[in-house]
Backbone of each chain as ProteinMPNN parsed JSONL, in Angstrom:
{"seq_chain_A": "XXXXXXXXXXXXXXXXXXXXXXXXXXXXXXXXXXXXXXXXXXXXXXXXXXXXXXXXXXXX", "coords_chain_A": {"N_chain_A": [[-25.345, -57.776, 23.964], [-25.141, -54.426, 24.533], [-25.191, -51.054, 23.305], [-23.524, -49.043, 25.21], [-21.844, -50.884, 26.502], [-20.439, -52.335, 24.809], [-19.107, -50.093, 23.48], [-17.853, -49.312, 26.165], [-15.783, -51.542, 26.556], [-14.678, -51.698, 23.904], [-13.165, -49.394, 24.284], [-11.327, -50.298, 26.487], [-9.859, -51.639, 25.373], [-10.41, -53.712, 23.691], [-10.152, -55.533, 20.961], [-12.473, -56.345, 19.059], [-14.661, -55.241, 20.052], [-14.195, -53.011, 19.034], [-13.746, -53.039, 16.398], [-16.295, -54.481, 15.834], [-17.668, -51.537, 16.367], [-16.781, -50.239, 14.432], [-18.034, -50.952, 12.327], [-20.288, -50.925, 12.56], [-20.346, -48.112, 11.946], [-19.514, -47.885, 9.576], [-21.205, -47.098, 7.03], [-21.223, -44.34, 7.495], [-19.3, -43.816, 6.653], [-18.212, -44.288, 4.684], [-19.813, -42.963, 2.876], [-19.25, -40.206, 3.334], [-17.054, -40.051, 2.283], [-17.337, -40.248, -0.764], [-16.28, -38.695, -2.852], [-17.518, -36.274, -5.036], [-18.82, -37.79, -6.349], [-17.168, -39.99, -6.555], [-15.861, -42.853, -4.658], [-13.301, -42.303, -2.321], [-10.531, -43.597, -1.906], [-8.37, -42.946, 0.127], [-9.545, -40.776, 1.323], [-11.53, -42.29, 2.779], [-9.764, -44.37, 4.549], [-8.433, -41.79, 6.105], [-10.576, -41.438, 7.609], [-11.763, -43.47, 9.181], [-9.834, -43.36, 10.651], [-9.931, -41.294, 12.106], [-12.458, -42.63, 13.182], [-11.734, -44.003, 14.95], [-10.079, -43.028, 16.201], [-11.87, -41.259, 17.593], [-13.567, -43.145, 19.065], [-11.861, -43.604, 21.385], [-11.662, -41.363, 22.507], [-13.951, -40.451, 23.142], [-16.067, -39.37, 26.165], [-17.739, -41.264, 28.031]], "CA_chain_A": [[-24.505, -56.692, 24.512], [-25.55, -53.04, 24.214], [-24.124, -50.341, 22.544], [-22.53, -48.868, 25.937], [-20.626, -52.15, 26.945], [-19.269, -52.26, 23.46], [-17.836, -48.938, 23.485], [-16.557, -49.034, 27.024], [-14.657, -52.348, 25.571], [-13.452, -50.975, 23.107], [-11.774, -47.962, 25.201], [-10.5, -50.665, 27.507], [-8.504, -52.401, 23.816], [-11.074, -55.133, 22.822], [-10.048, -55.153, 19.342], [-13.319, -57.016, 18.101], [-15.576, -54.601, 19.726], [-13.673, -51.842, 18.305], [-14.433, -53.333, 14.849], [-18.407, -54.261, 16.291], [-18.508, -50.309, 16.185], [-16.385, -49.344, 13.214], [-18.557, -51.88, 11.503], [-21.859, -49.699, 12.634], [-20.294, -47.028, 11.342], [-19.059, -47.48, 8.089], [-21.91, -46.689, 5.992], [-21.531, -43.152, 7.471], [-17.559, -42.991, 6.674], [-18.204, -44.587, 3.135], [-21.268, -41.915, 2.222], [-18.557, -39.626, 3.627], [-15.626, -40.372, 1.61], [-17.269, -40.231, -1.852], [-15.922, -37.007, -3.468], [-17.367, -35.744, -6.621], [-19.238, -39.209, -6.905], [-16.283, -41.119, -6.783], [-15.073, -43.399, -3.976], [-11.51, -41.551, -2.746], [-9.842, -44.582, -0.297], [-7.305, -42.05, 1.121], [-10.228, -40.366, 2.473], [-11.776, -43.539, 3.668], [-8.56, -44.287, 5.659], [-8.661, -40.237, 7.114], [-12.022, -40.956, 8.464], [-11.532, -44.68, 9.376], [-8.566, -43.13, 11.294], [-10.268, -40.29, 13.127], [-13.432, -42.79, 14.065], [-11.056, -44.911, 16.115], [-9.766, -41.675, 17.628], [-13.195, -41.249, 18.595], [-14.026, -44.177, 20.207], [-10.819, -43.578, 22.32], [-11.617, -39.848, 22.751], [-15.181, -40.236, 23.632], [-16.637, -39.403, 27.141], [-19.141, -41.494, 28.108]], "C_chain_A": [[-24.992, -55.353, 23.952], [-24.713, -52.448, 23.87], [-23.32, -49.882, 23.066], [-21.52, -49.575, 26.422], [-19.593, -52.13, 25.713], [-18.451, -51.316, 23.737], [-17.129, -48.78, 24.513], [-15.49, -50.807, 26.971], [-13.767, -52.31, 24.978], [-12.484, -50.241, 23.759], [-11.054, -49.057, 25.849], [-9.487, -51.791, 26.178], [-9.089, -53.291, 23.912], [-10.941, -54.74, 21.514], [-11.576, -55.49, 18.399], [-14.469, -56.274, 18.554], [-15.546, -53.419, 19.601], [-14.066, -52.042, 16.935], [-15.614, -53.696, 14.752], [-18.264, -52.683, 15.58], [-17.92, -49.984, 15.004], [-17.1, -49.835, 12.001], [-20.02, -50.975, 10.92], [-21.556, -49.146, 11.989], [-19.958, -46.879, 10.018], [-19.562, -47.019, 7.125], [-21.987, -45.155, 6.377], [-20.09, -42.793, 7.076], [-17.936, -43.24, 4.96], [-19.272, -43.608, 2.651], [-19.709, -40.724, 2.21], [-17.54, -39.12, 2.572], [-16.262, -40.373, -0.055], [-17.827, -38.378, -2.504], [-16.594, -36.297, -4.97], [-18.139, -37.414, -7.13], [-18.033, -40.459, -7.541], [-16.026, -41.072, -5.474], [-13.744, -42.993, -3.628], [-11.18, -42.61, -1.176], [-9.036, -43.929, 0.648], [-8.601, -41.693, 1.933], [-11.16, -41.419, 3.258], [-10.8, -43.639, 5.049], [-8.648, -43.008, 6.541], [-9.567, -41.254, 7.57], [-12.428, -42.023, 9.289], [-10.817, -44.092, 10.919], [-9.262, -42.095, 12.311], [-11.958, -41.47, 14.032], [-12.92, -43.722, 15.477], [-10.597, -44.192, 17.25], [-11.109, -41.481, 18.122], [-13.945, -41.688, 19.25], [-12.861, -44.095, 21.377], [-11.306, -42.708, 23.134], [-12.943, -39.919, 23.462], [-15.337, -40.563, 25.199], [-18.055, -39.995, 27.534], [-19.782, -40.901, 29.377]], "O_chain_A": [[-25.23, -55.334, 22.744], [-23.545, -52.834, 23.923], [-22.24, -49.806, 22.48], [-20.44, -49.082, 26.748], [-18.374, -51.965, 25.687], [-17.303, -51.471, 24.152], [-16.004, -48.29, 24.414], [-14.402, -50.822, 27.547], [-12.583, -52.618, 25.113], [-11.266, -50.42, 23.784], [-9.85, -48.801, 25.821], [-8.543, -52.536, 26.441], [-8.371, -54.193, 24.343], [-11.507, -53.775, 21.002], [-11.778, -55.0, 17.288], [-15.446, -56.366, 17.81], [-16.475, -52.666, 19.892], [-14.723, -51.174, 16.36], [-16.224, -53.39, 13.728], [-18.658, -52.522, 14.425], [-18.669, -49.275, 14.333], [-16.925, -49.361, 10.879], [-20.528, -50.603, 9.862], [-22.221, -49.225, 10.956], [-20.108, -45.828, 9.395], [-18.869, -46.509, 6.245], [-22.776, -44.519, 5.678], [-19.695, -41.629, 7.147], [-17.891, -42.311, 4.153], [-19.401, -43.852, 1.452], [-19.171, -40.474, 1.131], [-17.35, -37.968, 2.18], [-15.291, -40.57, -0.785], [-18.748, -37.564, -2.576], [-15.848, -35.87, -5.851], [-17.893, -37.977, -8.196], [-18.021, -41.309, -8.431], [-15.909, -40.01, -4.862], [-12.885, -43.232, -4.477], [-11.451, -42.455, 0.014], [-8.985, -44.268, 1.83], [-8.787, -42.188, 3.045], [-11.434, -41.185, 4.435], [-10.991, -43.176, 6.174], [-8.943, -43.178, 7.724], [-8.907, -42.171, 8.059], [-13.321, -41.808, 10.107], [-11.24, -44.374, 12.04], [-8.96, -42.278, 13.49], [-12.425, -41.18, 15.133], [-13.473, -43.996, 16.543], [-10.596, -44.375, 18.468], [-11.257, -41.621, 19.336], [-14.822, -41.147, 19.925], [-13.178, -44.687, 22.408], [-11.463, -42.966, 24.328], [-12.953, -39.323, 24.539], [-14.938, -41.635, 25.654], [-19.154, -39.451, 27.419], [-20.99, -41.026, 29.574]]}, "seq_chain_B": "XXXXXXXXXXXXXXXXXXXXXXXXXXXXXXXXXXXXXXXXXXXXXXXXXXXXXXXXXXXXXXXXXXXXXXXXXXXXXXXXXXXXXXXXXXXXXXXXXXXXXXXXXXXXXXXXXXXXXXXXXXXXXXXXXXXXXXX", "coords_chain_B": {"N_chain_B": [[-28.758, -57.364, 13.373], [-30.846, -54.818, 13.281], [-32.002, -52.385, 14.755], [-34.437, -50.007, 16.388], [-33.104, -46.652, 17.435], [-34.658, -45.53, 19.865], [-33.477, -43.847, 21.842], [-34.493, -43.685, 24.452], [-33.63, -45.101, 27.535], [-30.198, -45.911, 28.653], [-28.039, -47.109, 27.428], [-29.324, -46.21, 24.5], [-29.13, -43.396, 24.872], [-26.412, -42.959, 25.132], [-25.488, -44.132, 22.303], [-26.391, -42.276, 20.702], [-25.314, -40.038, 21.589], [-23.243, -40.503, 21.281], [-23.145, -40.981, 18.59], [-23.781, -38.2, 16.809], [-21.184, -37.133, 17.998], [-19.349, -38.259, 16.274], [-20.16, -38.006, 13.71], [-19.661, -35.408, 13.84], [-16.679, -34.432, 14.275], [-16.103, -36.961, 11.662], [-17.035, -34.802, 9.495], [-15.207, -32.407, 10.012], [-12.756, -33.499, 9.657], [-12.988, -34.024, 7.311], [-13.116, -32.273, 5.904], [-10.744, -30.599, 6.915], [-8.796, -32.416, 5.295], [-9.655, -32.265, 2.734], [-8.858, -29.204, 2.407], [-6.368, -28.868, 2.893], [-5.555, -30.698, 0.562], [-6.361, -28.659, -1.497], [-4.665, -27.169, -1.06], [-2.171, -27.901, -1.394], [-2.39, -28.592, -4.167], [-2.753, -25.786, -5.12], [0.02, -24.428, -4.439], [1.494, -26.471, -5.734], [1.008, -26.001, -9.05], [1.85, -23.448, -9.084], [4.713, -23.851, -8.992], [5.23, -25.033, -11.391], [5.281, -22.744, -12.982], [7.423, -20.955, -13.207], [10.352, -22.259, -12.227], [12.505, -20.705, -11.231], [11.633, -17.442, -10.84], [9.727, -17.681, -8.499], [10.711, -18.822, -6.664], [12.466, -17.067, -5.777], [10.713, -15.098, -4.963], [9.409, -16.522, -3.139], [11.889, -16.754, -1.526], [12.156, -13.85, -0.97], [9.612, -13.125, 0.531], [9.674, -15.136, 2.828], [11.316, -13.35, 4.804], [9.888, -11.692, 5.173], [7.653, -12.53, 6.178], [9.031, -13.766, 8.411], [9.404, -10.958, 10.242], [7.309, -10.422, 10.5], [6.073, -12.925, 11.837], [7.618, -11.726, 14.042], [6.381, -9.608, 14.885], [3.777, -10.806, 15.505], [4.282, -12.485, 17.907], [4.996, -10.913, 19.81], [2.483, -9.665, 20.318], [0.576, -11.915, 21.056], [2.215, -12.491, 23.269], [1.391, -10.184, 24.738], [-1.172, -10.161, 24.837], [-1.738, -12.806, 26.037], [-0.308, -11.777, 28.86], [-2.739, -10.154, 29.426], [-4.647, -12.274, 29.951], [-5.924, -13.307, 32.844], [-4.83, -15.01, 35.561], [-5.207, -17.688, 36.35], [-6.119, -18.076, 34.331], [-4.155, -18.391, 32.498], [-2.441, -20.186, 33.541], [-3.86, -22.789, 32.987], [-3.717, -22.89, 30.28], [-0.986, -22.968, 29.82], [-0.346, -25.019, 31.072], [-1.822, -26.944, 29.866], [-0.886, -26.752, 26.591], [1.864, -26.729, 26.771], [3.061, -28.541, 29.133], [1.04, -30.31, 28.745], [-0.297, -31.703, 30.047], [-3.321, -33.178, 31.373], [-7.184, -32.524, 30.923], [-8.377, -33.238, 32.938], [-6.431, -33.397, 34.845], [-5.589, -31.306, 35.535], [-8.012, -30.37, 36.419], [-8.219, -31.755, 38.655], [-6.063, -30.409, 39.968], [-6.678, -27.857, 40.726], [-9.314, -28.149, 42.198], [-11.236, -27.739, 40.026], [-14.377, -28.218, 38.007], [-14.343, -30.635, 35.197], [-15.895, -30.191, 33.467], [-15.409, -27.27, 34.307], [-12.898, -26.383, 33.704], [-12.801, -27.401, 30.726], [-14.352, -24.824, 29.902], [-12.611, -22.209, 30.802], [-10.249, -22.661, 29.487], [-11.522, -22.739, 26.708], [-12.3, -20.268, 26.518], [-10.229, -18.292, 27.171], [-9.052, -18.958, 24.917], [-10.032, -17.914, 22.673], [-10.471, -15.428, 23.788], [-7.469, -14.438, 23.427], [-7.649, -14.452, 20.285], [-9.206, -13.158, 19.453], [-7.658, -10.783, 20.944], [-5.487, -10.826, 18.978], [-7.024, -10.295, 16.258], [-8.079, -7.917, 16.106], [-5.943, -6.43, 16.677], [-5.023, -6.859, 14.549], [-6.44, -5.585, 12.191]], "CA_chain_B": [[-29.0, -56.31, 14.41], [-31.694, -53.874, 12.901], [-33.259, -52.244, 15.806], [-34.342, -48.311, 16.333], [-32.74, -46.51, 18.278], [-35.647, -44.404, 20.741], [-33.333, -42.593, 22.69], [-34.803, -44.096, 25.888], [-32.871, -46.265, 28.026], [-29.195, -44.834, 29.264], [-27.258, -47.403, 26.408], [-29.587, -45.603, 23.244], [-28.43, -42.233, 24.765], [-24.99, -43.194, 25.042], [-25.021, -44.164, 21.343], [-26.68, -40.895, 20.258], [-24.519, -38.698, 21.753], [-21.64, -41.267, 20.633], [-23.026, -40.555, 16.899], [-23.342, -37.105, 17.276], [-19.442, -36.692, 18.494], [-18.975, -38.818, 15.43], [-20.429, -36.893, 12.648], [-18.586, -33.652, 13.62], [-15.378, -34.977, 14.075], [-15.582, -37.065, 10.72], [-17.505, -33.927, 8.854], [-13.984, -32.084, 10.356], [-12.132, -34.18, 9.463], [-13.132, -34.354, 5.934], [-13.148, -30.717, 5.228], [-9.194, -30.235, 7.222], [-7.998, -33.015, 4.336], [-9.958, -31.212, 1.431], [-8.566, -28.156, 2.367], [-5.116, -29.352, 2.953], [-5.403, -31.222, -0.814], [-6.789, -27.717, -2.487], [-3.456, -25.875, -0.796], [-0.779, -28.674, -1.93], [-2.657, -28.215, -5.77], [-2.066, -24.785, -5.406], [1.565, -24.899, -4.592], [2.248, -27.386, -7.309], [0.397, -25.191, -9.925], [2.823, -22.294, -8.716], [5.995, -24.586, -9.144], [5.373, -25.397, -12.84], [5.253, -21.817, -13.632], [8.402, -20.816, -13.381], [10.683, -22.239, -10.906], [13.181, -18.999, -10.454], [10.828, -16.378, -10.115], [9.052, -17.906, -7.483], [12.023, -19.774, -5.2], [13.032, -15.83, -5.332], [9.612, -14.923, -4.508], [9.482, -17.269, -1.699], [12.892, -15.78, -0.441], [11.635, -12.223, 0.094], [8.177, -13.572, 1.443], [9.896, -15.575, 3.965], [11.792, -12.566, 5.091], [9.013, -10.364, 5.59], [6.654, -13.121, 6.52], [9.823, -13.491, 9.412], [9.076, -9.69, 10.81], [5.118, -10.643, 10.593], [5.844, -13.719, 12.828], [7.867, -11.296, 15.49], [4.999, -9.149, 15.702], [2.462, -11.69, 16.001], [4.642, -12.842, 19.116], [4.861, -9.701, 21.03], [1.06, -9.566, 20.099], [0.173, -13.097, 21.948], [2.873, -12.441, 24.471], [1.133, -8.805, 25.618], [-1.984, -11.128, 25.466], [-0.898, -13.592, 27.273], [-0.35, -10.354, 29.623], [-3.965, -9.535, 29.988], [-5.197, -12.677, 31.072], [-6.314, -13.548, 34.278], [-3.841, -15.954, 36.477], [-5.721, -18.909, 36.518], [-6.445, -18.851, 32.567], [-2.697, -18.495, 31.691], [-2.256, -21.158, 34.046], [-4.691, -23.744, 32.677], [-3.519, -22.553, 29.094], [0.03, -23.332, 29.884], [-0.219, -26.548, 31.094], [-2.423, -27.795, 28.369], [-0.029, -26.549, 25.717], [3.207, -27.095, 26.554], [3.259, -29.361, 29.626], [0.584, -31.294, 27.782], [-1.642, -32.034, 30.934], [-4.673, -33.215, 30.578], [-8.169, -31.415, 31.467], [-8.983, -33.818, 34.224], [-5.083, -33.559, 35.657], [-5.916, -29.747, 35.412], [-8.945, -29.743, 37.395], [-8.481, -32.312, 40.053], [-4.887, -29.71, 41.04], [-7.351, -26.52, 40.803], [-10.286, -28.375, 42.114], [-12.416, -27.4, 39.374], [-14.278, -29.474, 37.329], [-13.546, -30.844, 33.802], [-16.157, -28.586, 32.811], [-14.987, -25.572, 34.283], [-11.436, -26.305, 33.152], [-12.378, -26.714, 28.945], [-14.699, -23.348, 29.532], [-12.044, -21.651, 30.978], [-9.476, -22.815, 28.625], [-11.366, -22.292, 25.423], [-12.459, -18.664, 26.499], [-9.062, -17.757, 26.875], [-7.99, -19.329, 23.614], [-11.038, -17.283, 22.247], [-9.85, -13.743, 24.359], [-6.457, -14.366, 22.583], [-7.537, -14.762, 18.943], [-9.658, -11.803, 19.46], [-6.88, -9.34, 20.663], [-4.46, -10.699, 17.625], [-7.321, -9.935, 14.864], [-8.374, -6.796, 16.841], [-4.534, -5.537, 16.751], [-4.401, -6.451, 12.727], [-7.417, -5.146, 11.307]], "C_chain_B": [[-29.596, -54.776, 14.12], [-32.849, -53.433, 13.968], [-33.264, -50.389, 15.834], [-34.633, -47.937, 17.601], [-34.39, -44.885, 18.554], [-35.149, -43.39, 21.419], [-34.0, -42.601, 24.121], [-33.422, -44.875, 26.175], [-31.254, -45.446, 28.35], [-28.001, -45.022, 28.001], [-27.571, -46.433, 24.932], [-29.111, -43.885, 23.688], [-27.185, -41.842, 24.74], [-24.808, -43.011, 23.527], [-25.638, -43.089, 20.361], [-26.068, -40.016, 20.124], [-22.965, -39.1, 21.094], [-22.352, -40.497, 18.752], [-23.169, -39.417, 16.605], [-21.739, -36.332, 17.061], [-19.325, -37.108, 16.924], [-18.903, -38.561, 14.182], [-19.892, -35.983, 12.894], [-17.534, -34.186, 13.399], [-15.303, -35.593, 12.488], [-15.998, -35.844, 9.631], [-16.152, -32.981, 8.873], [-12.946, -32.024, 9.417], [-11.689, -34.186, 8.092], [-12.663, -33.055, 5.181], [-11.478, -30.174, 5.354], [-9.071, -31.08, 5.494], [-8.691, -32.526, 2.971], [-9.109, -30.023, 1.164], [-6.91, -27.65, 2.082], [-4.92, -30.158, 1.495], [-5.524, -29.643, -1.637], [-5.021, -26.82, -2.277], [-2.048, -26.309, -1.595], [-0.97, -28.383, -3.487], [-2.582, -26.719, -6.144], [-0.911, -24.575, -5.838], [2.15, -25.65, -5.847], [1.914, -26.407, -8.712], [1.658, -24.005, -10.094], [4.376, -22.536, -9.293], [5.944, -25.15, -10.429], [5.261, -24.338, -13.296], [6.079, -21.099, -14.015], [9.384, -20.813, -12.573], [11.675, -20.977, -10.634], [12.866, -18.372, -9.977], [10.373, -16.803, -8.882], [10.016, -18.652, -6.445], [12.466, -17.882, -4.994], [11.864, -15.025, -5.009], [9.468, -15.216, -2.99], [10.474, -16.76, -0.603], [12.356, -14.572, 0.259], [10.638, -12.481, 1.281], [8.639, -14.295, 2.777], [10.996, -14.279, 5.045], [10.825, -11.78, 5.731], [8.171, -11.41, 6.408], [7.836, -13.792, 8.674], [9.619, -12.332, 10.518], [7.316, -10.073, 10.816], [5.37, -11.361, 11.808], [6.839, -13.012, 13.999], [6.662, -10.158, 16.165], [4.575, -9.507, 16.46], [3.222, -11.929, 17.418], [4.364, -11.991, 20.075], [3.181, -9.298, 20.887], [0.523, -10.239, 21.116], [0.975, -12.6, 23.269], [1.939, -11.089, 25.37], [-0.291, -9.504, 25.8], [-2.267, -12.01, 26.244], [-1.056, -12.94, 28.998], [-1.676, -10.847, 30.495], [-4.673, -10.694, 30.435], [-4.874, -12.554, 32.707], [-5.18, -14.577, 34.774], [-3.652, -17.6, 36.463], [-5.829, -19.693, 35.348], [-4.679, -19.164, 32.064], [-2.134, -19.738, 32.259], [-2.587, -22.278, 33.419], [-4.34, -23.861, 31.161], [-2.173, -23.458, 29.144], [0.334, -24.66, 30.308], [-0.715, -27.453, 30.17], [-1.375, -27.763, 27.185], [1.158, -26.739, 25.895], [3.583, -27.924, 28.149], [2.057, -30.594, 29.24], [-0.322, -32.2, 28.642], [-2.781, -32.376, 30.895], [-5.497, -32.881, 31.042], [-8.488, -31.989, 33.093], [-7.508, -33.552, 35.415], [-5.804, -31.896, 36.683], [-6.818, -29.303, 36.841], [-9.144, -30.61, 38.206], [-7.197, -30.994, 41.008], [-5.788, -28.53, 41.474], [-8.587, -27.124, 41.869], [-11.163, -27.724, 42.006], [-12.956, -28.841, 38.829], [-14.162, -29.785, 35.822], [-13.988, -29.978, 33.084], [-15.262, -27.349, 32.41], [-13.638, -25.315, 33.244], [-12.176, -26.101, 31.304], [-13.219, -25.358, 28.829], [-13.255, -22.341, 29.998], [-10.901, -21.438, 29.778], [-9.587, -22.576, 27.089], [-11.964, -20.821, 25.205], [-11.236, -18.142, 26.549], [-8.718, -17.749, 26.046], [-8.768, -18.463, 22.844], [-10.53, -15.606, 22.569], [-8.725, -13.337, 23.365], [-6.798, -13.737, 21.29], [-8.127, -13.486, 18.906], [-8.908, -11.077, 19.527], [-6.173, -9.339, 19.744], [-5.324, -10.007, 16.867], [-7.555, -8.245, 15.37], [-7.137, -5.82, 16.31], [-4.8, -5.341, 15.216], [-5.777, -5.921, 12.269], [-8.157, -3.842, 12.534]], "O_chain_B": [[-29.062, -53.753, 14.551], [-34.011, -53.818, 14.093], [-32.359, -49.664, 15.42], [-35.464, -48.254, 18.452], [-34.823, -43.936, 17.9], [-35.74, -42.346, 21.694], [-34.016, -41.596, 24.831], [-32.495, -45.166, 25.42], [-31.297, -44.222, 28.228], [-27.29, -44.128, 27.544], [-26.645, -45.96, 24.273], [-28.749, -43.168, 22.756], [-26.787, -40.719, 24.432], [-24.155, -42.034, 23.159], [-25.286, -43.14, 19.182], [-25.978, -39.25, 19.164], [-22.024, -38.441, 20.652], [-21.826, -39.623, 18.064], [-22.383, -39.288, 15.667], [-21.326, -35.426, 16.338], [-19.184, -36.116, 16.208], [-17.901, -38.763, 13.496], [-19.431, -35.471, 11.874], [-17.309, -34.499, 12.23], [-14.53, -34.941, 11.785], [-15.194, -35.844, 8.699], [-15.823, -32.662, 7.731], [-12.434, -31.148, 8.719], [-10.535, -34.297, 7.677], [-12.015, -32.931, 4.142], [-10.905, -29.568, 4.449], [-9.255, -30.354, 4.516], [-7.885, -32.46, 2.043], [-8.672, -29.756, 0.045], [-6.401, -26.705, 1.48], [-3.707, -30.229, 1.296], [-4.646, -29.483, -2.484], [-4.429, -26.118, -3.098], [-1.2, -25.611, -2.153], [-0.001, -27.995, -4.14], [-2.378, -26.386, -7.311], [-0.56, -24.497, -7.015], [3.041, -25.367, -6.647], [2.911, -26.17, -9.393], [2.255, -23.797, -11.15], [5.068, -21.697, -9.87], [6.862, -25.956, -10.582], [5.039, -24.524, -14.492], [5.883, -20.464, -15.051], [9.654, -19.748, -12.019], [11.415, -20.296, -9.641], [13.238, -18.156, -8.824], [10.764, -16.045, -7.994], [9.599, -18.928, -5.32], [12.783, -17.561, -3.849], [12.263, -13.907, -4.683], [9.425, -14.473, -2.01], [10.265, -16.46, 0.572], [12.165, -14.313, 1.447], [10.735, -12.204, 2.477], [7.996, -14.054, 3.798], [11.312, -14.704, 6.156], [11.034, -11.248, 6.822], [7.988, -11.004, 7.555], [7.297, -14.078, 9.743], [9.658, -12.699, 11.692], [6.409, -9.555, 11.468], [5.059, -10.809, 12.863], [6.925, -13.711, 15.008], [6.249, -9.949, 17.306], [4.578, -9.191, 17.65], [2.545, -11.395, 18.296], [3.629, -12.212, 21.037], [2.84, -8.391, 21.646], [0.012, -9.629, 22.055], [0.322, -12.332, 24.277], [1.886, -11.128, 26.599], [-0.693, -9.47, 26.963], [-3.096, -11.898, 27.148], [-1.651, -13.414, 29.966], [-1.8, -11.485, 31.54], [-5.443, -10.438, 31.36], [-4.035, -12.005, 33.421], [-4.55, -14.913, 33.772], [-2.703, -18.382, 36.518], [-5.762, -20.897, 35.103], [-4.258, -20.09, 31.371], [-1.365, -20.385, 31.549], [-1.613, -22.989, 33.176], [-4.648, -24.944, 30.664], [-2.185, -24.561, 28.598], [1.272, -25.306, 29.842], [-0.187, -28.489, 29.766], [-0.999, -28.875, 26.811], [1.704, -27.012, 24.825], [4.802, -27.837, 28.296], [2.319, -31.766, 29.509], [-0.952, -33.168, 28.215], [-3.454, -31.657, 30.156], [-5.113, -32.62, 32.183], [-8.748, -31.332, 34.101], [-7.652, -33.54, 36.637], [-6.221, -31.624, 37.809], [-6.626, -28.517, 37.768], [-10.254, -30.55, 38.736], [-7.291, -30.702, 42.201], [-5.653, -28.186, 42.648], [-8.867, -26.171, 42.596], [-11.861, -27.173, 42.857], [-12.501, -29.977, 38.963], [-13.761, -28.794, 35.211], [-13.393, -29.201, 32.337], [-14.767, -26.783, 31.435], [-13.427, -24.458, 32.386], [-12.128, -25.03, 30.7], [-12.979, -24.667, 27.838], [-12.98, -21.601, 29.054], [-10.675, -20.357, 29.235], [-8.665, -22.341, 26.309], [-12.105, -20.272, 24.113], [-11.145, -17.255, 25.7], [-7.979, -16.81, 25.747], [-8.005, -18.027, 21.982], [-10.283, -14.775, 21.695], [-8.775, -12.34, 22.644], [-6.364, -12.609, 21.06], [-7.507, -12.632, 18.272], [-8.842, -10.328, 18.552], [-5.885, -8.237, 19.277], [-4.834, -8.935, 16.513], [-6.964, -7.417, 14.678], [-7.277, -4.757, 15.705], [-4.833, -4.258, 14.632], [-5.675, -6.57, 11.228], [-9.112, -3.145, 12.192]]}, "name": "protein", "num_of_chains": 2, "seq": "XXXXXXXXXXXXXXXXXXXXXXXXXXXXXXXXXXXXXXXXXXXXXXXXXXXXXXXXXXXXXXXXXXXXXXXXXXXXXXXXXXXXXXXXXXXXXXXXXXXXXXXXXXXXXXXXXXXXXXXXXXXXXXXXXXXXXXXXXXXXXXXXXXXXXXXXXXXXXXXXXXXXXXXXXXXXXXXXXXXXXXXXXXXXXXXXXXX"}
């Protein structure tokens, strides 16, 4: 399955290839999220939280 | 599933422009909740200093900061004014009937485009005549 089927999946509420992509992405939320060279989980969660909005939000 | 992405094909441009969107938004994202942590550590800082002075601080300030926010109104509102017909239109439904861009521009038939240029030049015209007025 390609990366466009996934994501229009996801938009249509496949939960598992909503977590396929949040999966991709995590090594860019976790780089993200470490503040001051520490790990901060709140901001994990933020950014967790806005990439889901952005698989919703996104125009393909 | 270690493969590189070329940027051929219609799926690797999909997930380009998908990562793209993705990095701003969480880069955003990150910086709103920084910014929003530095303001609350303010505040608290303020409130261990001496709570009287400053709850009677806060009183006046919200008083005056009261007459600031009727300005600012009749500011936006005479703005408001000077658009065009179509922008106050497209403005007003987004914001407070809560429409969405595509609703927008199938009633106008524009297209989704036109509608968020239209809509974020106006919001742009605005912000301009407020700072314009204060400074």
């Amino acid at each position: 399955m390609n990366f466009k089927d996934r994501l229009i999946r996801a938009q249509g509420g496949d939960r598992q290839a909503e977590q396929e992509i949040l999966g991709m992405y995590k090594p860019l939320l976790v780089k993200e999220s470490i503040i001051n060279g520490v790990f901060d989980e709140d901001m994990y969660q933020e950014l967790c939280l806005t990439m889901i909005y952005c698989i919703r939000k996104f125009r393909i | 599933m270690l493969f590189r992405n070329d940027g051929k094909g219609e799926s690797n441009a999909v997930q380009n422009r998908f990562t793209a969107y993705v990095v701003l938004a969480v880069q955003r994202r990150k910086s709103a909740v920084l910014r929003h942590r530095k303001e609350i550590a303010e505040f608290e800082h303020s409130v261990d200093f001496d709570g009287d002075l400053v709850w009677m601080q806060s009183q006046q300030d919200t008083d005056f900061s009261a007459l600031m926010m009727q300005f600012e109104i009749i500011a936006f509102e005479q703005a408001l004014d000077r658009l065009s017909k179509r922008d106050r239109y497209i403005l007003v439904t987004r914001l407070l009937h809560r429409r969405s861009f595509d609703e927008i521009a199938q009633e106008l038939g524009l297209s989704y485009k036109g509608v968020t240029t239209v809509y974020y030049r106006a919001i742009k015209k605005i912000r301009k005549e407020l700072r314009g007025e204060e400074g």
